[in-house]
C-alpha positions as MATLAB code, in Angstrom:
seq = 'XXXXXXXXXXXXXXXXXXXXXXXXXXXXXXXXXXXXXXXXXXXXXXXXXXXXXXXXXXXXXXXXXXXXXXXXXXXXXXXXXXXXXXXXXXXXXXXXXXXXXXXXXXXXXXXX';
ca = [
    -190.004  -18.370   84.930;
    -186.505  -17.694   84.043;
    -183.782  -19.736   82.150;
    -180.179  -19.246   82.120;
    -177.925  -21.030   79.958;
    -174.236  -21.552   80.734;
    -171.716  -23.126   78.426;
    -169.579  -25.782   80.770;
    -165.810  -27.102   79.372;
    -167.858  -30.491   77.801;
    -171.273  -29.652   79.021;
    -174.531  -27.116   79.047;
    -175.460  -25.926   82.447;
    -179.368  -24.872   82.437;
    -181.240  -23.337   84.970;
    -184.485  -22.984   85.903;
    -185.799  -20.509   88.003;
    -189.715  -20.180   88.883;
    -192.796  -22.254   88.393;
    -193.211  -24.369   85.440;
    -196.846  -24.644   85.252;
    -198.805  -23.796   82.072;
    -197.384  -19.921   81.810;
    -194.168  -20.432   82.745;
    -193.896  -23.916   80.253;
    -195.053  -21.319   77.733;
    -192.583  -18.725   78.461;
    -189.271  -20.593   78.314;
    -190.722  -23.755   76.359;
    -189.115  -22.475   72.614;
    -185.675  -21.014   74.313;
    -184.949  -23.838   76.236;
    -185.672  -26.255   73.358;
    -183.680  -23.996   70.955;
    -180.657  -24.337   73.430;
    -180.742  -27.871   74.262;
    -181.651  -28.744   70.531;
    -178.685  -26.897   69.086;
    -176.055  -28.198   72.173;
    -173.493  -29.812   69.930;
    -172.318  -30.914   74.255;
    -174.600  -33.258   76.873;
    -177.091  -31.174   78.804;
    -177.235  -30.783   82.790;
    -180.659  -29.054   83.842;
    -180.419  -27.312   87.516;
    -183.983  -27.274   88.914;
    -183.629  -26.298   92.353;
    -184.711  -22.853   91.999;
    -188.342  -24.459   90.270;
    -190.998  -24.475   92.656;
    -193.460  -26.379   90.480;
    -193.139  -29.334   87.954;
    -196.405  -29.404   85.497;
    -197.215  -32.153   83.441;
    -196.472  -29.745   80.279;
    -192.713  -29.372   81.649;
    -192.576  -33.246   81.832;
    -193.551  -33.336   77.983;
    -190.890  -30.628   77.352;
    -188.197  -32.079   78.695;
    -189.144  -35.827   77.072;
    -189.013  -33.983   73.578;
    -186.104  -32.065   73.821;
    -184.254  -35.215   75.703;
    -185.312  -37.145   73.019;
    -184.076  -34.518   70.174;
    -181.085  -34.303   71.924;
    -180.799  -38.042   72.262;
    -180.875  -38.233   68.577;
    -177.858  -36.183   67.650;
    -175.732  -38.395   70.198;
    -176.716  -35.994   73.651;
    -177.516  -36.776   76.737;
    -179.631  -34.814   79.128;
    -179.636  -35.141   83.383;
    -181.662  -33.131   85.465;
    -180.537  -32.519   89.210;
    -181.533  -30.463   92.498;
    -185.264  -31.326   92.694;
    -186.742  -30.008   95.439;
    -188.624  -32.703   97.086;
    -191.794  -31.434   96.029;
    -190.568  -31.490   92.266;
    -188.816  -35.025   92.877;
    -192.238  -36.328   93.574;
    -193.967  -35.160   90.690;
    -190.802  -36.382   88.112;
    -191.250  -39.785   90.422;
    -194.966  -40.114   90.039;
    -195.142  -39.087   86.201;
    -192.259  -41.611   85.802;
    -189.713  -39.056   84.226;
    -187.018  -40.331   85.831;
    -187.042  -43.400   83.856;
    -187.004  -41.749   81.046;
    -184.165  -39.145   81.134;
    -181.954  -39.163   84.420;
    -182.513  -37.188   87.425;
    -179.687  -37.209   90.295;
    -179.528  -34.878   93.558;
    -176.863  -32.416   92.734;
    -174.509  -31.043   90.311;
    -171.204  -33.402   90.972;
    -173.457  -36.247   90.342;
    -175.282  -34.507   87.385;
    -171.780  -33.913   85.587;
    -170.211  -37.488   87.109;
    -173.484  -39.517   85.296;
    -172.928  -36.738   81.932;
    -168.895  -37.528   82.050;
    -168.588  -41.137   82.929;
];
């Protein structure tokens, strides 16, 4: 599991790259909080390069949504493969923090 982090005009860009079942949760689970909990900026989360969704990821990105959420954020996650889109539909995550097909709409839902 990797995790890049790029720094956008008005937003964060993450990626995730990889599986994010139990070890890969564990691997980027304090970084990626650490970056989305110190984004003074709203937070767009690429997942089209993750090949998994485990329930552990779910719970990860409710409580650093929700931290971010606190201090005035916003996060939106977009690309899903469709395997990944029907985990996040099943465990109900997208009612819970926002989750769009691509990019453009990722940044259009963060800016508008």
């Amino acid at each position: 599991m990797q995790i890049d982090n790029q720094n956008l005009d008005d937003v964060v860009r993450i990626a995730l790259d990889g599986r994010l079942d139990t070890a890969g949760v564990g691997r980027i689970e304090m970084p990626f909080s650490a970056q989305v909990g110190a984004a003074a900026k709203p937070v767009i989360v690429d997942l089209t390069a993750v090949s998994f969704l485990a329930s552990l990821a779910v719970r990860m990105f409710i409580s650093t949504g929700r931290v971010l959420a606190a201090r005035g954020g916003r996060m939106v996650l977009f690309g899903a493969t469709p395997e990944v889109a029907e985990i996040i539909e099943v465990m109900g995550l997208g009612e819970i923090i926002p989750v769009v097909a691509d990019e453009s709409a990722a940044l259009a839902l963060i800016r508008g």
